[in-house]
C-alpha positions in Angstrom: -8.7 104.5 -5.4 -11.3 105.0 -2.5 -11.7 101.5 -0.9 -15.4 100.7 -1.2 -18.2 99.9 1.3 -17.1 96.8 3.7 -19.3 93.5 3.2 -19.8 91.9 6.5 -19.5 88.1 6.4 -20.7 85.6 8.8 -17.7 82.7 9.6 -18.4 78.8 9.0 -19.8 77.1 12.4 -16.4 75.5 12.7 -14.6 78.5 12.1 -16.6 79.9 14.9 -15.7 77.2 17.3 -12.1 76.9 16.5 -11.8 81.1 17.0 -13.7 81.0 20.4 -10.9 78.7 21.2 -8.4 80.1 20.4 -9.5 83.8 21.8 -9.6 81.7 25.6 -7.1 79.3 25.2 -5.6 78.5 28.1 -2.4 77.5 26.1 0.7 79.3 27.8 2.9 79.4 24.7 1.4 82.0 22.7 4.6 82.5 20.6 3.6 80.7 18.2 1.5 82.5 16.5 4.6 84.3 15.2 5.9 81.3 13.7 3.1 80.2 12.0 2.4 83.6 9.8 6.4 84.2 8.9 5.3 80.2 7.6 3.0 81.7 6.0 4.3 84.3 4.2 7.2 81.9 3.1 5.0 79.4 1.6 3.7 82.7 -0.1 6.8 83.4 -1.2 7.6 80.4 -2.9 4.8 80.3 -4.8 5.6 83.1 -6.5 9.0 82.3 -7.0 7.2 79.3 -9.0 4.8 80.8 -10.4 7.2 83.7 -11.9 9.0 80.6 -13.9 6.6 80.3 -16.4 5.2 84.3 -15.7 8.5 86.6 -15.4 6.1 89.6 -15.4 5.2 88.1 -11.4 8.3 88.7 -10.1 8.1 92.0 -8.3 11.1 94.3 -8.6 12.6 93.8 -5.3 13.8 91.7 -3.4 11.7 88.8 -1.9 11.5 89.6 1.7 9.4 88.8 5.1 9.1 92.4 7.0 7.7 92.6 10.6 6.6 96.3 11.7 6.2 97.0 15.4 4.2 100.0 16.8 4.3 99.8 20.2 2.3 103.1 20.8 -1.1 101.4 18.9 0.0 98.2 20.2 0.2 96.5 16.6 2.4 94.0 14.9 2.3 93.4 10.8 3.9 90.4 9.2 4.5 92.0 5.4 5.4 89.8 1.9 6.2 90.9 -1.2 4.6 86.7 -2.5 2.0 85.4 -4.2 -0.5 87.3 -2.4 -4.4 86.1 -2.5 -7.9 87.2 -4.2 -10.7 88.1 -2.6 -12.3 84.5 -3.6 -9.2 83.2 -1.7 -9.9 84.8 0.9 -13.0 83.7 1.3 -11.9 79.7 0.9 -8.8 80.3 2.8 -9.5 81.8 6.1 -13.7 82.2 6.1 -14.0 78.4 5.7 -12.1 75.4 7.1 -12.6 73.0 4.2 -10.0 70.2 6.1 -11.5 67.5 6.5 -9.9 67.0 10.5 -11.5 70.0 11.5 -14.1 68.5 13.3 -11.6 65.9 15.1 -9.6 68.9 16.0 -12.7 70.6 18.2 -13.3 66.8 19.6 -9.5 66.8 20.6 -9.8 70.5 22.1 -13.0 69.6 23.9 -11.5 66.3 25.5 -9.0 68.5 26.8 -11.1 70.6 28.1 -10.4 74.3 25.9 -7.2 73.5 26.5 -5.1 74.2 22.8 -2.4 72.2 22.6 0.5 73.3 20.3 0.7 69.8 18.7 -3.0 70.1 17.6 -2.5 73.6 16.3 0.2 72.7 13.9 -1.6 69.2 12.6 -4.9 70.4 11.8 -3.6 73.2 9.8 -5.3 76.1 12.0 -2.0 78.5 12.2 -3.4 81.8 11.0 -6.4 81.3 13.6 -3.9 81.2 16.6 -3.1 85.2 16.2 -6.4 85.1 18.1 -4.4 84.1 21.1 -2.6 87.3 21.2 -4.5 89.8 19.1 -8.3 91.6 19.5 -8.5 91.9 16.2 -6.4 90.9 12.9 -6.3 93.2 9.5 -5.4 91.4 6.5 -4.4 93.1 3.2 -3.7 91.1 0.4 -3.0 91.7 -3.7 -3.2 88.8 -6.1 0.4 88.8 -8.3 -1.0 89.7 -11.7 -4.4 91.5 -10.5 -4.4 95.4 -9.9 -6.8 95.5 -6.9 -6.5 94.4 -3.4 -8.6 93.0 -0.9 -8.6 94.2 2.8 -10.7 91.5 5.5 -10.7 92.4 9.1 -12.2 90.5 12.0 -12.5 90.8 15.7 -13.3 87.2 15.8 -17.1 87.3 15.7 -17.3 87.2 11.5 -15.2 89.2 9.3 -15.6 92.5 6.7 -14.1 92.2 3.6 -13.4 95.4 1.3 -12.2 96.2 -2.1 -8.2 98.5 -1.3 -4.9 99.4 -2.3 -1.7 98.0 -1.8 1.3 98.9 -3.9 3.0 95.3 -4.7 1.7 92.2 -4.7 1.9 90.2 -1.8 0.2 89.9 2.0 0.1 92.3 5.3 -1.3 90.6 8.7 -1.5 93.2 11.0 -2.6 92.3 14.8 -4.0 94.6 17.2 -2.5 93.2 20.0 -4.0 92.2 23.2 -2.4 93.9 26.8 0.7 92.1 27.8 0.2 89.5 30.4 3.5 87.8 31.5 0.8 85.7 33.8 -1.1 84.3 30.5 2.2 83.9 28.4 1.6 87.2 26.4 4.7 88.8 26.1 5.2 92.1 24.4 5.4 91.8 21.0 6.0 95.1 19.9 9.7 94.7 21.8 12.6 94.0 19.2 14.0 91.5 21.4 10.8 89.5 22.2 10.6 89.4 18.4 14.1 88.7 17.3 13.9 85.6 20.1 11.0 84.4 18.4 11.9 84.3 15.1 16.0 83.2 16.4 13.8 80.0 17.5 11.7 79.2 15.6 12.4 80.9 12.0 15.7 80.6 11.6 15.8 78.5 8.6 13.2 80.3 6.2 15.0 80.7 3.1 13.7 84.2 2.8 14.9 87.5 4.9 12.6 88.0 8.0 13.9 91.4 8.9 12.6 94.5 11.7 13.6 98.1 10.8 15.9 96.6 8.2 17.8 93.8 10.1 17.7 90.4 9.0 17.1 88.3 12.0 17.3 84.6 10.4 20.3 83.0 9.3 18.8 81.6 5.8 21.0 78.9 6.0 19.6 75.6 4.3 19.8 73.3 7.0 20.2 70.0 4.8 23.1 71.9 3.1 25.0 72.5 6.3 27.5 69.8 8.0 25.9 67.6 10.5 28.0 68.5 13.2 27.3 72.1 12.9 23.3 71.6 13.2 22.4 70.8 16.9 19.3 68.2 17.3 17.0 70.9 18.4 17.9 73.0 15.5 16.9 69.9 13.6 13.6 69.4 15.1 12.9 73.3 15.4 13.0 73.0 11.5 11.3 70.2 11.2 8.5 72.1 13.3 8.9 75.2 10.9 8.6 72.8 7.4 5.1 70.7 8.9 3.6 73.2 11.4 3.7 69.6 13.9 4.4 70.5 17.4 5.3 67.1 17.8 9.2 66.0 17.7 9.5 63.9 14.6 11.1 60.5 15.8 14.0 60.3 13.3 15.6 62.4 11.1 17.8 61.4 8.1 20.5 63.0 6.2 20.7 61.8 2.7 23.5 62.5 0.0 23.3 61.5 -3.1 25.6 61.2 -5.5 26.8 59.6 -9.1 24.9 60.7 -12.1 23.0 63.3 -10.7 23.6 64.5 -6.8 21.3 65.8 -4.5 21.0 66.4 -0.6 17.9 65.9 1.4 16.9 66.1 4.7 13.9 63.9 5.4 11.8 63.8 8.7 9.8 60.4 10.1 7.2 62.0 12.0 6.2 60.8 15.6 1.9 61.0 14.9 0.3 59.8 11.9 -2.1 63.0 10.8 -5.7 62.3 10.5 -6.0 62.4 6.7 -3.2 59.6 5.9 -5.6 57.5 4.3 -7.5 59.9 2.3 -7.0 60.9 -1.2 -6.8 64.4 -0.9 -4.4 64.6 2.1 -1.6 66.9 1.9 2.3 65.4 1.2 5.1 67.0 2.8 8.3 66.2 0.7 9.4 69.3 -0.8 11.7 69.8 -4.1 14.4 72.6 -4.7 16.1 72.9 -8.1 18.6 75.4 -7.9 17.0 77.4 -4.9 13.5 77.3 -6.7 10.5 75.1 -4.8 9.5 73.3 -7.7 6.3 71.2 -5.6 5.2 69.6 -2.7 4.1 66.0 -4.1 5.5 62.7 -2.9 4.0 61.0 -5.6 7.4 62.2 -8.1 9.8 62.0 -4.7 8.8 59.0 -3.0 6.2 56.1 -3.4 3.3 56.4 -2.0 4.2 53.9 1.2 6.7 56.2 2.3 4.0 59.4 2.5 3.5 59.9 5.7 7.6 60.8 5.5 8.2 64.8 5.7 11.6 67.0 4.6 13.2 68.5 1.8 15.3 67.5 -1.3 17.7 69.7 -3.3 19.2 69.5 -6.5 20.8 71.6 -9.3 21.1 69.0 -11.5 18.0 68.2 -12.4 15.6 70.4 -14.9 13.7 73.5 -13.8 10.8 71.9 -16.4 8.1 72.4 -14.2 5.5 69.9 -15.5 5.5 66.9 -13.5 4.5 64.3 -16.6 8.5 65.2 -17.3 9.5 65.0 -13.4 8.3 62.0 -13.2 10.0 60.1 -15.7 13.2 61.6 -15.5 15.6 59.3 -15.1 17.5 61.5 -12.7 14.5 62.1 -10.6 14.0 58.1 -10.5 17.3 58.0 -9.2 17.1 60.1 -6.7 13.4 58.5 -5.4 15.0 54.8 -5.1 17.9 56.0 -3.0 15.5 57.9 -0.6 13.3 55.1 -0.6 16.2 52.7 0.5 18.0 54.9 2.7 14.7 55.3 4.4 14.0 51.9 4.7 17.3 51.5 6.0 16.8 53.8 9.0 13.7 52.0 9.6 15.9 48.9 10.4 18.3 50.3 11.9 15.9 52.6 14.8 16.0 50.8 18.4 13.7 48.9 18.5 11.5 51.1 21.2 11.8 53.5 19.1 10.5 51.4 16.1 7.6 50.1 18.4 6.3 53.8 18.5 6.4 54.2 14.6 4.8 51.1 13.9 1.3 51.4 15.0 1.1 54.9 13.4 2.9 54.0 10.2 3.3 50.5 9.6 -0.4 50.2 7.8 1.1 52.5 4.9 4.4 51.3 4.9 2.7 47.4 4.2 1.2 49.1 0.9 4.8 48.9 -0.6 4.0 45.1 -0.4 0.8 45.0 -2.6 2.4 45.3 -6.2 5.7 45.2 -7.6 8.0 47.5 -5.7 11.8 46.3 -5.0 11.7 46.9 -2.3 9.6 44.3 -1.0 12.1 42.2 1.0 13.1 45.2 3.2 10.2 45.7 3.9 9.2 42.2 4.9 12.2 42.5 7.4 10.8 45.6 9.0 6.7 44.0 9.5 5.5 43.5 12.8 2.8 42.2 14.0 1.1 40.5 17.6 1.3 36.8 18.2 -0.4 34.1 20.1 3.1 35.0 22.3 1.6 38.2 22.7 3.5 41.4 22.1 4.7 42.5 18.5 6.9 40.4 16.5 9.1 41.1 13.2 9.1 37.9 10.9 12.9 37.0 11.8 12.2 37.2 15.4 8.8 34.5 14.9 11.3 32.7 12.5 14.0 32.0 15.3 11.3 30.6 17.5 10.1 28.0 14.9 9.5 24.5 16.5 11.5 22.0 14.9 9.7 20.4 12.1 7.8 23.6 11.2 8.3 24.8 7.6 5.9 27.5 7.5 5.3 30.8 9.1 1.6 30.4 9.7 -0.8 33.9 10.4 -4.0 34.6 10.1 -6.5 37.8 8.7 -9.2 39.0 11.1 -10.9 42.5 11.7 -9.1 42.3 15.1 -7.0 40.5 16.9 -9.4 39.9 19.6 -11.8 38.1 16.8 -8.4 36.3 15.6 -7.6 35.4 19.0 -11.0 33.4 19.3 -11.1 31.8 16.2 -11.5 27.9 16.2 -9.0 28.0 13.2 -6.2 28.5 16.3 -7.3 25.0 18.5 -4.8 22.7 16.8 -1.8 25.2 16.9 -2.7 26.2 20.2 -2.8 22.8 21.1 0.6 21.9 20.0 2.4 25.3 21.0 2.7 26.9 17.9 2.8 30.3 17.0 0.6 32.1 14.8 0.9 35.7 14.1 -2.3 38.0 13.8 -2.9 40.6 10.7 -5.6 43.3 11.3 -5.1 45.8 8.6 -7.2 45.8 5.5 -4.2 45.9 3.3 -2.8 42.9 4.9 -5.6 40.8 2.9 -3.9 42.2 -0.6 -0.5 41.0 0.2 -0.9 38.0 2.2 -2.7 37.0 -1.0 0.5 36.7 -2.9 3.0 33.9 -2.9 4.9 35.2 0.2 8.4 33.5 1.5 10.5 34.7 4.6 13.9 33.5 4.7 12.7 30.3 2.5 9.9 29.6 5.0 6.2 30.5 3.4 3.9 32.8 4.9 0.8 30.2 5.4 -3.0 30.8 6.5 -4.3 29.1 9.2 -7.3 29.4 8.1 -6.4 27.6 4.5 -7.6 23.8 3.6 -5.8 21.6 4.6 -3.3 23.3 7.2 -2.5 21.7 10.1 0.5 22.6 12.6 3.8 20.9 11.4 5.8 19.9 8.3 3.1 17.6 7.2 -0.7 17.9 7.6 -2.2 14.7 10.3 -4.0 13.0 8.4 -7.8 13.4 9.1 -10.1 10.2 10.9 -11.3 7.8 8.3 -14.6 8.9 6.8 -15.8 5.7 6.0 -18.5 5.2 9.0 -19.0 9.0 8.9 -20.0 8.9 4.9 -23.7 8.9 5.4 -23.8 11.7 7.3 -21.4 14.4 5.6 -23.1 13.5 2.1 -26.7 14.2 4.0 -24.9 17.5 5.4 -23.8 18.2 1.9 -27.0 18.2 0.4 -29.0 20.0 3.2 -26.3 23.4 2.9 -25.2 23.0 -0.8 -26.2 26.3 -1.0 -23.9 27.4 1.4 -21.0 25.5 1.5 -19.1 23.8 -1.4 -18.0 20.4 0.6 -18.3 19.0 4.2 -15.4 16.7 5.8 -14.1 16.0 8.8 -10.7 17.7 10.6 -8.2 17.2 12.5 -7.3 21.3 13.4 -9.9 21.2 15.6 -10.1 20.3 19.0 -12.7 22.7 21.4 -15.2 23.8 18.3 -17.5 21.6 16.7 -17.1 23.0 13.2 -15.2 26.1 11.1 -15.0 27.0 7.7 -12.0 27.1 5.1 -11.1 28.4 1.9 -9.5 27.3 -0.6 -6.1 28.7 -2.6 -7.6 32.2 -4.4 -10.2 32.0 -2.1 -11.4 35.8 -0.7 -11.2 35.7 3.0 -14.8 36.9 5.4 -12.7 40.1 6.1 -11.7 41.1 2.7 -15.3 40.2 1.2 -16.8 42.2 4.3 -13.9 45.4 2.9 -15.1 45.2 -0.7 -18.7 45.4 0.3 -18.2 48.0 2.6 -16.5 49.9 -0.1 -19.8 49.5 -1.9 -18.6 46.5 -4.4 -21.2 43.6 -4.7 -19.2 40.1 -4.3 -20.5 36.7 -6.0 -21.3 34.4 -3.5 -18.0 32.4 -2.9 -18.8 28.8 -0.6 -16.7 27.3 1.9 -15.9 23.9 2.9 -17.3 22.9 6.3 -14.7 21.0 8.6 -16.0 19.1 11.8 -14.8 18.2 14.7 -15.2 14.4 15.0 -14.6 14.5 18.9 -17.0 16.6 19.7 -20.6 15.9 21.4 -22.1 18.0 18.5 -20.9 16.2 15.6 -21.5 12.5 17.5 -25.2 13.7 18.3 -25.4 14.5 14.8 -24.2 11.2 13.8 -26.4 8.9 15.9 -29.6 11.0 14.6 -28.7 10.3 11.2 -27.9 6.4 12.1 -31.6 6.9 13.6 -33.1 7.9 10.7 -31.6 9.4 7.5 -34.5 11.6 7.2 -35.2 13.0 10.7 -36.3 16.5 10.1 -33.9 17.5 13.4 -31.1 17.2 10.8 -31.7 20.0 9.1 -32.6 22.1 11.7 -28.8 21.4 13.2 -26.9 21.4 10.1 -28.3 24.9 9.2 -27.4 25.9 13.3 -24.4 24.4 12.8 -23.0 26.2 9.7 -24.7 29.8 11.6 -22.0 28.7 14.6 -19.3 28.3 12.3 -20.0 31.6 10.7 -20.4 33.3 14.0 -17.3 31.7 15.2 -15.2 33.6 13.0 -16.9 36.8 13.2 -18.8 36.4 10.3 -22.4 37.7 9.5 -25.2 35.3 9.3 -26.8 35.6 6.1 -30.6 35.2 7.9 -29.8 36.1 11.3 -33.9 36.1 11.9 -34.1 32.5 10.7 -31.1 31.5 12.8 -32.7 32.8 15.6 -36.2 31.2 15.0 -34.9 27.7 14.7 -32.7 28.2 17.7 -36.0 29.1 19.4 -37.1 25.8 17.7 -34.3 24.0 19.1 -35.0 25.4 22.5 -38.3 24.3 23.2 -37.9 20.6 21.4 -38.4 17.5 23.2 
């Protein structure tokens, strides 16, 4: 078949970016390009190897193999598979668009580092195939689909790319790189040399569980790492496998070693990485626990493997007990695929507790968000995980529960917190005067899913988890008992009926001491940061009231008393008592709900006599 006429094709704007990047990075460890396409061609592989379960007629006749061809004389490197191969609509998704949604942060990063590539940025964003740029003019790519008769050949010298209708005998994928001069100066070594090569892929390839092999030596070991005594894996052969499973250039933090055994067995090797990627929280973002049944990558999908608070966790798990059923309806309600997630879960957890603690302090702002999602429903693991929450105090740095627990004062019986946007807002609420007052501490919760399980009847080593910003709280065993209304009637049943609207009661309190007023909720009650999540999310909320506490001490509230003693139906009183309820909104870092009417009668207020 004569190919046909090439199509030129114009690259997405980011695609442009990232590849003018790329072509003058100023990266020194170009190597890495390498790596990333033998990743390549294995995850290619094992899609086919999947894919072949359900289609025999797939599996090509050969082996499944990685080939690198060298041609030093035309300067020219090709990384060959016999996989899955792609079609020419693939192509065009695949490498003419970047359709991650980080792709933009990625540029930022690059540009606040001033073109600059770092190798940690390459592998999280995804970009692998773009980094041959580094070290090639221009890249040829000829693919077949498994199951389709024609091929597709795309070429690009970085400036757009031609695709053409070809031939290629098997299925599978051929990058080819028309190498760049070698310059030892700008960290491009020669790779056309066998050595150069068989360094590389010694390095950083070791462990693909398919041959990579030049002029028919195989230069991996194949070895599954997780199947191998611990003793005879070094840590860097550890974290160089970690690199090759995530494309992360980062060092994961911890890796685990997991056995299990009983009913069914399996071995995993499971990775806590050191950066949370930039899609953790989105629906679509990409899970990195793999599963093997006997040698066969069955899927990537935490979602049968682990629950979804452990995602952010990487590795592999391998079993040949369980079924090679592919569907996952089946995988995940096996009862031997259940088995296996709850002792992952908990032999995760466990590391967790048992990292040193400056180790721990590094995971927890990345992770501990996600990891607090296991404390929303009915997971049971919930009392691990309580053990392994941390979280800033009025003390000041973070705190797990058992530590703020064996600093109780005596007489306390709770473990009091409170829920803001951010602890700076927490850290100025009025809500804090009384513990402040009396030296007790109050730990501050910031994430949105903190409002979901705060919510729920929470207990720490028999202590309860209370809100500061509840009715009724006050520091110590018993609440103080609040000034006697009697000669202050008069004027919270006027304040009562001047903001009915707003508020649900008005009383007096004895948590404040600096503030002349706050508000409180009630048991059930949604807090002003959960309320302000939900209708952010786009979910209109029914008007919930507050009760209004005063401060009895302060010149505000007496002020407010004599004027009513004055007259019950000065006009000044409603004037102050709609002020007042704006300060104790604004307090908290609320939202006024007529933020031009608070401002016109405090211009009222201003120029009274």
């Amino acid at each position: 078949m004569t190919p046909t006429t090439s199509e030129r094709h114009e690259f997405q704007a980011e695609v442009r970016q990232l590849l003018d990047l790329m072509i003058h990075s100023l990266y020194s460890h170009k190597d890495i390009f390498l790596r990333e396409l033998i990743s390549n061609a294995s995850d290619a592989l094992d899609k086919l190897r999947f894919e072949a379960l359900t289609r025999p007629e797939l599996q090509p006749p050969g082996e499944l193999e990685i080939r690198l061809e060298a041609e030093p004389d035309v300067r020219s490197l090709s990384v060959w598979d016999n996989g899955i191969g792609m079609s020419r609509d693939e192509i065009v998704e695949n490498i003419g668009t970047i359709a991650r949604s980080g792709t933009k942060e990625f540029l930022a990063k690059v540009g606040e580092r001033q073109g600059q590539v770092p190798p940690e940025l390459i592998g999280q964003f995804g970009v692998g195939f773009y980094s041959s740029f580094m070290v090639a003019d221009r890249i040829t790519l000829l693919t077949r689909k498994a199951g389709e008769a024609t091929a597709t050949r795309w070429e690009s010298s970085g400036d757009g790319y031609e695709l053409a209708e070809a031939e290629r005998e098997t299925a599978g994928t051929t990058v080819t790189l028309h190498l760049k001069p070698k310059d030892e100066e700008d960290g491009l070594r020669d790779y056309t040399d066998a050595h150069v090569l068989r360094d590389i892929v010694k390095k950083y390839s070791d462990f693909v569980g398919y041959p990579v092999r030049l002029k028919g030596e195989t230069l991996n070991s194949m070895k599954a790492i997780w199947a191998r005594p611990k003793e005879e894996v070094s840590e860097e052969q550890y974290r160089e496998f970690y690199k090759h499973l995530t494309h992360d250039w980062n060092d994961p933090l911890e890796h685990v070693l997991v056995r299990v055994e009983g009913a069914v067995e399996a071995r995993a090797l499971l990775y806590i990485p050191s950066k949370a990627p930039l899609d953790l929280f989105m629906r679509d973002a990409h899970r990195g626990v793999q599963l093997y049944v006997k040698r066969v990558f069955i899927m990537d999908d935490w979602e049968a493997l682990l629950p979804a608070w452990l995602r952010f966790v990487r590795g592999v798990v391998a079993s040949d007990d369980l079924s090679l059923n592919v569907s996952r309806e089946i995988l995940q309600k096996d009862r031997q695929m259940q088995a296996i997630r709850k002792h992952l879960a908990r032999r995760l957890l466990g590391a967790l507790k048992d990292m040193p603690r400056e180790k721990y302090q590094t995971f927890w702002p990345e992770f501990g968000a996600v990891l607090k999602e296991g404390l929303v429903g009915l997971d049971e693991n919930q009392e691990r995980i309580l053990e392994l929450v941390l979280a800033p105090s009025t003390h000041g740095a973070l705190t797990s529960l058992a530590e703020y627990v064996g600093r109780m004062q005596e007489g306390q019986d709770a473990i009091y917190y409170m829920t803001s946007a951010t602890q700076s807002a927490a850290e100025r609420s009025p809500h804090l005067e009384a513990f402040r007052d009396k030296g007790f501490e109050v730990l501050f919760f910031t994430d949105p899913v903190d409002e979901l399980w705060l919510r729920l009847d929470r207990q720490f080593q028999g202590k309860k988890l209370v809100s500061v910003a509840a009715a009724g709280v006050t520091p110590g065993a018993a609440a103080e008992e609040a000034p006697a209304v009697e000669e202050w009637q008069g004027l919270l049943d006027k304040l009562r009926a001047l903001l009915q609207d707003h508020v649900k009661d008005v009383r007096l309190s004895s948590r404040l001491k600096e503030s002349p007023a706050c508000l409180v909720g009630e048991a059930g009650d949604l807090s002003p940061h959960l309320r302000e999540l939900f209708k952010r999310s786009g979910q209109e909320m029914p008007l919930a009231k507050r009760t209004l506490e005063l401060n009895p001490t302060h010149p505000v509230i007496a002020r407010l008393r004599e004027l009513h003693a004055a007259g019950k139906d000065d006009p000044r009183l409603a004037l102050y008592a709609d002020l007042l309820y704006g300060q104790a909104l604004l307090a908290e870092g609320g939202v006024l709900p007529d933020p031009a009417g608070f401002s016109r009668r405090l211009a009222e207020l201003m120029v009274a006599r």
